[in-house]
GUTI-49382 format. One line per 10 residues: their letters; for each residue z, x, y of N, C-alpha, C. Coordinates in Angstrom, 1 decimal. Layout:
% residues N
a> Z X Y Z X Y Z X Y; ...
% end
This chain:
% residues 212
xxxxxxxxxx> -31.3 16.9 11.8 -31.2 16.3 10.5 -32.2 15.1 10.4; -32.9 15.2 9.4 -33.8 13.7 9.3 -33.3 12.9 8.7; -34.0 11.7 8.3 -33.7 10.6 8.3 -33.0 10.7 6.7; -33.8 11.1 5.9 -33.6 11.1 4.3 -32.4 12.1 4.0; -32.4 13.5 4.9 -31.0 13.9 4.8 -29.7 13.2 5.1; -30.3 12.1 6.4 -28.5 11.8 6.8 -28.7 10.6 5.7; -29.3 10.3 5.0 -29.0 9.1 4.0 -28.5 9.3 3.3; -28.8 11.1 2.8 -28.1 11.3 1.3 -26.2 11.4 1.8; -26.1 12.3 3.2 -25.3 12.3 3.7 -24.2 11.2 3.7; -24.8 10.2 4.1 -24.2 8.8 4.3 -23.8 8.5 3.2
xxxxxxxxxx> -24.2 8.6 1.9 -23.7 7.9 0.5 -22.9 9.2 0.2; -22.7 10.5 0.4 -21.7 10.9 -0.1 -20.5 10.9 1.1; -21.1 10.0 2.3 -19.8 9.9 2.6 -19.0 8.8 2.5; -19.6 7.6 1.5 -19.1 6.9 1.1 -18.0 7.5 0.2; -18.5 8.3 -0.7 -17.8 8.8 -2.0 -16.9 9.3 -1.3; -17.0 10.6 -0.5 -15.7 11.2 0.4 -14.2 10.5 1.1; -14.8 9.1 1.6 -14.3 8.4 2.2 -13.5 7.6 1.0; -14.3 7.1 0.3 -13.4 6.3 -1.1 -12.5 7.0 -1.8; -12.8 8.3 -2.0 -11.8 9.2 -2.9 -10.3 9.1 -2.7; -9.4 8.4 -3.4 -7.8 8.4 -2.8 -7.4 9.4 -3.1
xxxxxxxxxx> -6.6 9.4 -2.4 -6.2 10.8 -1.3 -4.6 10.4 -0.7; -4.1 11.2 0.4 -2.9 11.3 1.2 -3.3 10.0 2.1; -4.6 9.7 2.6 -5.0 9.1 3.9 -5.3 7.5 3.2; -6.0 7.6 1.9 -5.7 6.1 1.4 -4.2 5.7 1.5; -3.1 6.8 0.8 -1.9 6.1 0.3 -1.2 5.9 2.3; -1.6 6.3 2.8 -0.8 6.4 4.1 -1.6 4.8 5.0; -2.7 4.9 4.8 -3.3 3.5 5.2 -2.7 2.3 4.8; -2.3 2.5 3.0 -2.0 1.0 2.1 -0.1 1.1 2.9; 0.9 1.9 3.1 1.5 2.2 3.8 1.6 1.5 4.8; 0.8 1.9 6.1 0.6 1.0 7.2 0.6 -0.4 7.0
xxxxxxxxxx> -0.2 -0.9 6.5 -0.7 -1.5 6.2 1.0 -2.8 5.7; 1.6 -2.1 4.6 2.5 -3.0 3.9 3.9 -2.9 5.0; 3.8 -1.9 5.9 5.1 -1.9 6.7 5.1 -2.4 8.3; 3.5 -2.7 8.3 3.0 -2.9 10.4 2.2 -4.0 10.2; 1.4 -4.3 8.6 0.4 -5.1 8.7 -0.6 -4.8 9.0; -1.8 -6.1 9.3 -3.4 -5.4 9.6 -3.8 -4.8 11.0; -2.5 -5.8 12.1 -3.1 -5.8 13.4 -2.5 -4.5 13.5; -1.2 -4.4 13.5 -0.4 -3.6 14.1 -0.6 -2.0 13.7; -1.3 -2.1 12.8 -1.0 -1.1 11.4 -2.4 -0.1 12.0; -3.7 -1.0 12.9 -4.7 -0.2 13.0 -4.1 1.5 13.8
xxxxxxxxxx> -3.6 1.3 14.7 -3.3 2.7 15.0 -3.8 4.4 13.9; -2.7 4.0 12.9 -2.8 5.0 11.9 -4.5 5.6 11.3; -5.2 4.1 11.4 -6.7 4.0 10.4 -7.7 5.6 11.6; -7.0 4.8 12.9 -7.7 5.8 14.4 -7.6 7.3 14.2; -5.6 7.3 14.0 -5.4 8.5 13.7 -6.2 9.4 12.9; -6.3 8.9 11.6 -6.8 9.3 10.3 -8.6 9.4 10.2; -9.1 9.3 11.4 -10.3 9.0 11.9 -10.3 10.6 12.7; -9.6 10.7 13.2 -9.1 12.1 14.4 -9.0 12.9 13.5; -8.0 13.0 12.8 -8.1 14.2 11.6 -9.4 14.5 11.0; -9.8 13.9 10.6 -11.1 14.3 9.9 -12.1 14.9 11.0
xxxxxxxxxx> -12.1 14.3 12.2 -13.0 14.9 13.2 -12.0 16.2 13.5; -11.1 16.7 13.9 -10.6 17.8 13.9 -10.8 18.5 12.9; -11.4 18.2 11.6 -11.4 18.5 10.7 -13.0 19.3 11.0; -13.6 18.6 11.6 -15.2 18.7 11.6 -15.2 20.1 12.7; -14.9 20.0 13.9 -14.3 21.0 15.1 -14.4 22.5 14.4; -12.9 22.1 13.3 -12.8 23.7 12.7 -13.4 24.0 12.2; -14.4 23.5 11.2 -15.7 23.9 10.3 -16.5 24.4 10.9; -16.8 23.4 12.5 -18.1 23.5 13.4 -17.8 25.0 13.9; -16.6 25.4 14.2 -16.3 27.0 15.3 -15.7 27.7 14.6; -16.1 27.6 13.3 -15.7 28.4 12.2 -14.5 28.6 11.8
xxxxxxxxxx> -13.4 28.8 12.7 -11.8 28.3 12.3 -11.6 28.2 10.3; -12.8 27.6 10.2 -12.7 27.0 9.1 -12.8 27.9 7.8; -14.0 28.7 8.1 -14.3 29.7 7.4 -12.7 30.8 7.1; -11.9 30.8 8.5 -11.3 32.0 8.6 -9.6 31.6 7.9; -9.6 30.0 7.8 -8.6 29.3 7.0 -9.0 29.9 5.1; -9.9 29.6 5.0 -10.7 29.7 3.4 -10.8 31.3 3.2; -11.3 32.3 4.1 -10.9 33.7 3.9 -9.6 34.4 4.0; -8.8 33.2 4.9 -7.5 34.3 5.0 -6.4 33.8 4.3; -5.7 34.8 3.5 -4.5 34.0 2.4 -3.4 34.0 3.1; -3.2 34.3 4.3 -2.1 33.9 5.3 -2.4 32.9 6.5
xxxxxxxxxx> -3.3 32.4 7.0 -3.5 31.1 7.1 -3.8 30.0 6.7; -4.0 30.1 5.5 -4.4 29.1 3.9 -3.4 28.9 3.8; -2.4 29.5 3.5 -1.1 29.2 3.1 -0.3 28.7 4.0; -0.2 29.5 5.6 0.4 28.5 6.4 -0.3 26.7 6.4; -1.0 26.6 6.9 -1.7 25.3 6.6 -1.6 24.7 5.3; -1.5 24.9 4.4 -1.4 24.7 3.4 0.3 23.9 3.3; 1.2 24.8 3.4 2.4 24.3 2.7 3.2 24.0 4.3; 2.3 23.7 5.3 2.6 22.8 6.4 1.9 21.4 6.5; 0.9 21.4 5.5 0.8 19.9 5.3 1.5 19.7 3.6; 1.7 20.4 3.0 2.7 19.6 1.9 4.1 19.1 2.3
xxxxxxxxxx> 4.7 19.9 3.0 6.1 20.0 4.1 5.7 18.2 4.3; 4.8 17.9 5.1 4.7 17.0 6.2 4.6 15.6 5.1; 3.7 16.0 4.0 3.7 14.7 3.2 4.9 14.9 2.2; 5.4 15.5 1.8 6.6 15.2 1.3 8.0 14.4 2.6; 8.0 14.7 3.5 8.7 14.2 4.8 8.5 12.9 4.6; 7.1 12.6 4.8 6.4 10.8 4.9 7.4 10.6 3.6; 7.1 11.3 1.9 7.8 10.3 1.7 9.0 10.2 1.4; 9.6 11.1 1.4 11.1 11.1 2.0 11.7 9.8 2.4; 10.5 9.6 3.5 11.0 8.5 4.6 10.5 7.4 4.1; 9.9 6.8 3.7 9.3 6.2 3.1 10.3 5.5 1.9
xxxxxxxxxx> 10.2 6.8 0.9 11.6 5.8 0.3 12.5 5.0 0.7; 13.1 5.7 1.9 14.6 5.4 2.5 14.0 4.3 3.5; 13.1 3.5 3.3 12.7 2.8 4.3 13.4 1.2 3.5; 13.6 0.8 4.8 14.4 -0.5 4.4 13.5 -1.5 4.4; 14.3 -2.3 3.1 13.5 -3.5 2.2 13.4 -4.7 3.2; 12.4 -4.4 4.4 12.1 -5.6 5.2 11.1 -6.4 5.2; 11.1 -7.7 5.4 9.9 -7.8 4.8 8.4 -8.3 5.9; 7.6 -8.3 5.7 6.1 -7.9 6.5 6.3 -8.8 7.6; 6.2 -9.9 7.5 6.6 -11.2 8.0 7.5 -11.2 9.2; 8.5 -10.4 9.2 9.4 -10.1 10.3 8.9 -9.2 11.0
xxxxxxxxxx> 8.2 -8.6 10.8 7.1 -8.2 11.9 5.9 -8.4 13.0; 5.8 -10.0 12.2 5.0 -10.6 12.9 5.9 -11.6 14.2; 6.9 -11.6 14.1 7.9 -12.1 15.1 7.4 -12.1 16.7; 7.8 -13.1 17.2 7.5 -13.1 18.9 8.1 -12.0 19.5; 9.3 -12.0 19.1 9.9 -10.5 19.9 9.2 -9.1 19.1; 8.8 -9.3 18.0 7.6 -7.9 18.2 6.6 -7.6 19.3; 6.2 -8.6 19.6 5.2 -8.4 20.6 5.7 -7.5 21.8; 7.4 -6.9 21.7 7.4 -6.9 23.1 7.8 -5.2 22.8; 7.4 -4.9 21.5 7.5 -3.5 20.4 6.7 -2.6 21.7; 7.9 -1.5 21.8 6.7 0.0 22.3 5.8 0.0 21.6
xxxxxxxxxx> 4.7 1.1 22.9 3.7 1.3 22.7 3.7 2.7 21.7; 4.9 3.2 21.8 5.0 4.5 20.8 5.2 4.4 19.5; 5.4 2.7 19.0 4.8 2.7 17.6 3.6 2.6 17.2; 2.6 2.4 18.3 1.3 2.7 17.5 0.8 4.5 18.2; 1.8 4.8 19.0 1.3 6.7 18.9 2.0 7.0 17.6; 2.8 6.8 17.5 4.0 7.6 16.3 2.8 7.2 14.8; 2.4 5.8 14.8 1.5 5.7 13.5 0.2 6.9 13.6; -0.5 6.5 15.0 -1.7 7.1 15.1 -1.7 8.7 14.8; -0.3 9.3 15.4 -0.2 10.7 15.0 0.1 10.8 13.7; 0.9 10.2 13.2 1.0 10.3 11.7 -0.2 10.2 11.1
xxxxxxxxxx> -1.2 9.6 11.0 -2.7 9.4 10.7 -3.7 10.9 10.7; -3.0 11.5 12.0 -4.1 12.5 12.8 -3.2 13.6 11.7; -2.4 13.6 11.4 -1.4 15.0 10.7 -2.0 14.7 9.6; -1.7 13.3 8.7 -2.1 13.6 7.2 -3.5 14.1 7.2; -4.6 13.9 7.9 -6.0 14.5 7.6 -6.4 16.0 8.1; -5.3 16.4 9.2 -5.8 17.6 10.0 -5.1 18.6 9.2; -3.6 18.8 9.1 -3.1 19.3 8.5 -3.6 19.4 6.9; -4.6 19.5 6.1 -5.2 19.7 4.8 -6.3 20.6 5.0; -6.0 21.8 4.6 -6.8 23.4 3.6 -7.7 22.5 2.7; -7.4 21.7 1.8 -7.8 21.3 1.0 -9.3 20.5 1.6
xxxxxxxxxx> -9.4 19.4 2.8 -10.1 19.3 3.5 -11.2 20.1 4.5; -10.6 21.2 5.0 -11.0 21.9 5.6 -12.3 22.6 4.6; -11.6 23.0 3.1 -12.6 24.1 2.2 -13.4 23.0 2.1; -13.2 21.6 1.6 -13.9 20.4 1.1 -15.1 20.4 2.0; -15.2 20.0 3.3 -16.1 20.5 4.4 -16.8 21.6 4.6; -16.0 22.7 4.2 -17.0 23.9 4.1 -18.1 24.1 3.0; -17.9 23.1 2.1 -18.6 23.1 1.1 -19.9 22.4 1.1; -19.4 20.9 1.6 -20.6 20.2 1.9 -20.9 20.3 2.9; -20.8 19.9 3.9 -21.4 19.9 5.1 -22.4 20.8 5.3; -22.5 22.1 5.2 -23.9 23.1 4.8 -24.8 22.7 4.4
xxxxxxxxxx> -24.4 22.0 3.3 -25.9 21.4 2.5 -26.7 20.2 3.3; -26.2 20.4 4.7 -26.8 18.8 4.6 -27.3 19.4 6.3; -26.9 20.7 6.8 -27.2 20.9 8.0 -28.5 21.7 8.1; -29.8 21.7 9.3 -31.1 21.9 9.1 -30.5 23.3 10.1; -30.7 24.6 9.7 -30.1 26.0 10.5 -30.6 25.8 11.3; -32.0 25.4 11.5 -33.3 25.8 12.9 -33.5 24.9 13.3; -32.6 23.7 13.5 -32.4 22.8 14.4 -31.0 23.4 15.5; -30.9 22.8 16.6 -29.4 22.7 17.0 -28.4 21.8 16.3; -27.0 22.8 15.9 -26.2 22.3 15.0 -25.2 21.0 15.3; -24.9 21.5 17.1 -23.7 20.5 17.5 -24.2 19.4 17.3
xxxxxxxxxx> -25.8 18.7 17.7 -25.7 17.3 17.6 -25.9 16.9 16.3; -25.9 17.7 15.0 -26.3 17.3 13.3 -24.3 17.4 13.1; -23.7 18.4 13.9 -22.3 18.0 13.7 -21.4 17.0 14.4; -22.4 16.2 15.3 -21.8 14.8 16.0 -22.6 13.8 15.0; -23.2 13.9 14.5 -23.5 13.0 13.6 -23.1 12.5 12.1; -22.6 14.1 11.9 -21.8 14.0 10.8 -20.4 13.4 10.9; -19.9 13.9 12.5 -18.1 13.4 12.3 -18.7 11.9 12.5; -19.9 11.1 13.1 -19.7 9.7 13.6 -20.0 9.1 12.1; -20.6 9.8 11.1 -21.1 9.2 10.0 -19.7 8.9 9.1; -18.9 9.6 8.9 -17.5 10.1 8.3 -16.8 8.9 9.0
xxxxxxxxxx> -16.5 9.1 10.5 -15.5 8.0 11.5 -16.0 6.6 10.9; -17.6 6.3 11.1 -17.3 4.5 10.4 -17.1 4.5 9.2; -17.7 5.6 7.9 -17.5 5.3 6.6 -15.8 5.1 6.3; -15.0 5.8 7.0 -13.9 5.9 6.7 -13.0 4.9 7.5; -13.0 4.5 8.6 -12.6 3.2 9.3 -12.7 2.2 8.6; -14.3 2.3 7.7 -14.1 0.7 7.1 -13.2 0.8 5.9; -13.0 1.9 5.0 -12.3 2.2 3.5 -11.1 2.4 3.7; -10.6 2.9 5.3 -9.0 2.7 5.6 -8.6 1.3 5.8; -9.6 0.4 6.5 -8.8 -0.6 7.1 -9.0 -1.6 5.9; -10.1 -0.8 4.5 -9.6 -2.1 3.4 -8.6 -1.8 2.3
xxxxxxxxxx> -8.3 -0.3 2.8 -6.8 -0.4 2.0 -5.7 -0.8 2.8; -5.7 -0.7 3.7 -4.7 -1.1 4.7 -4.5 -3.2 4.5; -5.7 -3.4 4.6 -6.0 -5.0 4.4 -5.3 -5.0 2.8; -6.0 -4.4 1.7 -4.9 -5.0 0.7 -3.8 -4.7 0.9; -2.9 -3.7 1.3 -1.7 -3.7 1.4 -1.1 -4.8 1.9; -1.7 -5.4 3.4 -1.0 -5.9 4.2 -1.1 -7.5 3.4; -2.1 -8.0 2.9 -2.6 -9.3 2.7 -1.9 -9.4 0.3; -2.3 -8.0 0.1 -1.6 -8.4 -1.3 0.0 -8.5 -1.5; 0.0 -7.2 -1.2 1.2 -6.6 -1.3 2.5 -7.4 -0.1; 2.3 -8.1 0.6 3.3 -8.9 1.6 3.6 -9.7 0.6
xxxxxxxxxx> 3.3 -10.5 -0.2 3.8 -11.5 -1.0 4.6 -11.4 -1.9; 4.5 -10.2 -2.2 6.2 -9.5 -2.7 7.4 -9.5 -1.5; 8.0 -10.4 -1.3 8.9 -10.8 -0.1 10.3 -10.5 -0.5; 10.8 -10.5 -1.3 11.9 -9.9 -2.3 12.3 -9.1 -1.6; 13.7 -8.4 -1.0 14.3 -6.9 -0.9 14.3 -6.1 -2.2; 14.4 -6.6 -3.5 14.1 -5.7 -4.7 12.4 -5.5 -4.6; 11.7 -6.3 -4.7 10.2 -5.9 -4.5 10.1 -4.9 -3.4; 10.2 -5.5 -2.1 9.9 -4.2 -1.3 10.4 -3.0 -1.7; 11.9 -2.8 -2.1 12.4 -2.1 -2.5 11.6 -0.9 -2.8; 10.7 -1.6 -4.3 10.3 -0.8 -5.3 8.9 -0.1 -4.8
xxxxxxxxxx> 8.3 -1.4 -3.9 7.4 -0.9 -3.4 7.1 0.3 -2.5; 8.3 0.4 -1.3 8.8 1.9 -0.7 8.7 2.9 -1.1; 9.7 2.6 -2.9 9.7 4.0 -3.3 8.2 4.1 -4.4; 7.7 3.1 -4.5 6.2 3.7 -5.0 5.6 4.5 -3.8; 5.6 4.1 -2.8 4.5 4.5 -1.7 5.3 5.9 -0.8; 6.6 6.2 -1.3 7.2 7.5 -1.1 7.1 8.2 -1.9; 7.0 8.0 -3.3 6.7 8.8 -5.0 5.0 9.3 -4.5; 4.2 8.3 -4.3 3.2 8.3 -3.6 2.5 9.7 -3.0; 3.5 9.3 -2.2 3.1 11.0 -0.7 3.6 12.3 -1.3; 4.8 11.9 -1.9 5.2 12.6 -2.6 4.5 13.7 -3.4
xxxxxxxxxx> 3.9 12.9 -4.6 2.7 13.4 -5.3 1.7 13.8 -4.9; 1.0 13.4 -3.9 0.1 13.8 -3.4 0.2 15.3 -2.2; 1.6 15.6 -1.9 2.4 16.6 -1.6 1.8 17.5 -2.3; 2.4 17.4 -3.8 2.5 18.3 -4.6 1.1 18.9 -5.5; 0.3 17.9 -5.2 -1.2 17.8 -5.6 -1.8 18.9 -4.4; -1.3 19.0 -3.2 -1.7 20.1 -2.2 -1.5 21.2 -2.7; 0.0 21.2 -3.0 0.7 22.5 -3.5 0.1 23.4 -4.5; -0.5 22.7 -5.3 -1.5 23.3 -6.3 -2.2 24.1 -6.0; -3.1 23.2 -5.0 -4.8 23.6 -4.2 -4.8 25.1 -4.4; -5.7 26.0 -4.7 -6.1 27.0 -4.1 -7.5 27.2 -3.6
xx> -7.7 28.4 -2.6 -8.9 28.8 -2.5 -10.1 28.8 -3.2; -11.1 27.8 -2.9 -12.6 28.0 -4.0 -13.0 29.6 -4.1
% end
């Protein structure tokens, strides 16, 4: 890949990365219920998905998700399942407020809250058909055939991993830094079930999807 390809590359993966999505709302999420520090796990996770995302494109996997209407569909309404779950949970999530998280005896918090985020992160991006076709679309246009592919497709997942690191951890930063000052149990409240209505929607926005 030359220089001028991975530039064009680079700016649409800004656009990719900015587009809200399951992986924004799940960031601002983190972000409003763990904060900035605590909260990075999930941004990693959601970093991993997309590169699993990149894997299946790269070994074709990907192709055989977008040809076949029975693994489209498994995949498919196994990640709607999953983001309707988040927000399920999400609603029912209690009106605590950010602050109490930052407590001394947090510090002394398992380490399986930041696997349990990071895996949550790695499911909302891996588990998407929607993603997968999205990739099979572009990513083509941008790869040189008669070069070797694997290192034009390590350059793409590393170009994707920082554009999206920084656009997760600044939705995650507004959540954690706007959205805390709603301190209220009726504010949080409302906010929960925004960010469960949320996943929700964005569930059902999968459910739609079909095959290009």
């Amino acid at each position: 890949m030359d220089l001028s390809t991975w530039l064009a590359f680079f700016a649409a993966a800004w656009a990719i990365s900015l587009s809200p999505g399951a992986g924004a709302i799940a960031a601002m999420s983190a972000g409003l219920n763990h904060g900035l520090r605590r909260g990075w796990p999930i941004v990693f996770g959601l970093v991993a998905g997309i590169w699993t995302q990149i894997v299946v494109v790269g070994i074709g996997l990907g192709a055989l998700i977008a040809a076949s209407s029975t693994a489209f569909l498994v995949v498919k309404w196994a990640g709607v399942a999953y983001l309707v779950w988040l927000g399920i949970r999400q609603w029912r999530a209690p009106a605590v407020p950010l602050a109490a998280a930052d407590s001394p005896a947090d510090e002394a918090a398992p380490a399986s809250a930041g696997r349990a985020l990071f895996v949550r992160g790695w499911l909302v991006n891996a588990v998407n058909p929607k993603g997968t076709v999205f990739l099979l679309a572009v990513v083509p246009q941008f790869l040189d055939l008669a070069q070797p592919l694997a290192p034009q497709y390590a350059l793409i997942a590393v170009t994707l991993a920082f554009t999206d690191t920084i656009v997760m951890a600044g939705y995650m930063l507004l959540a954690a830094r706007v959205l805390r000052l709603l301190r209220a149990p009726a504010h949080l409240k409302a906010l929960n079930r925004v960010f469960g209505g949320l996943f929700v929607l964005a569930g059902s926005l999968l459910a739609t999807f079909k095959r290009i």
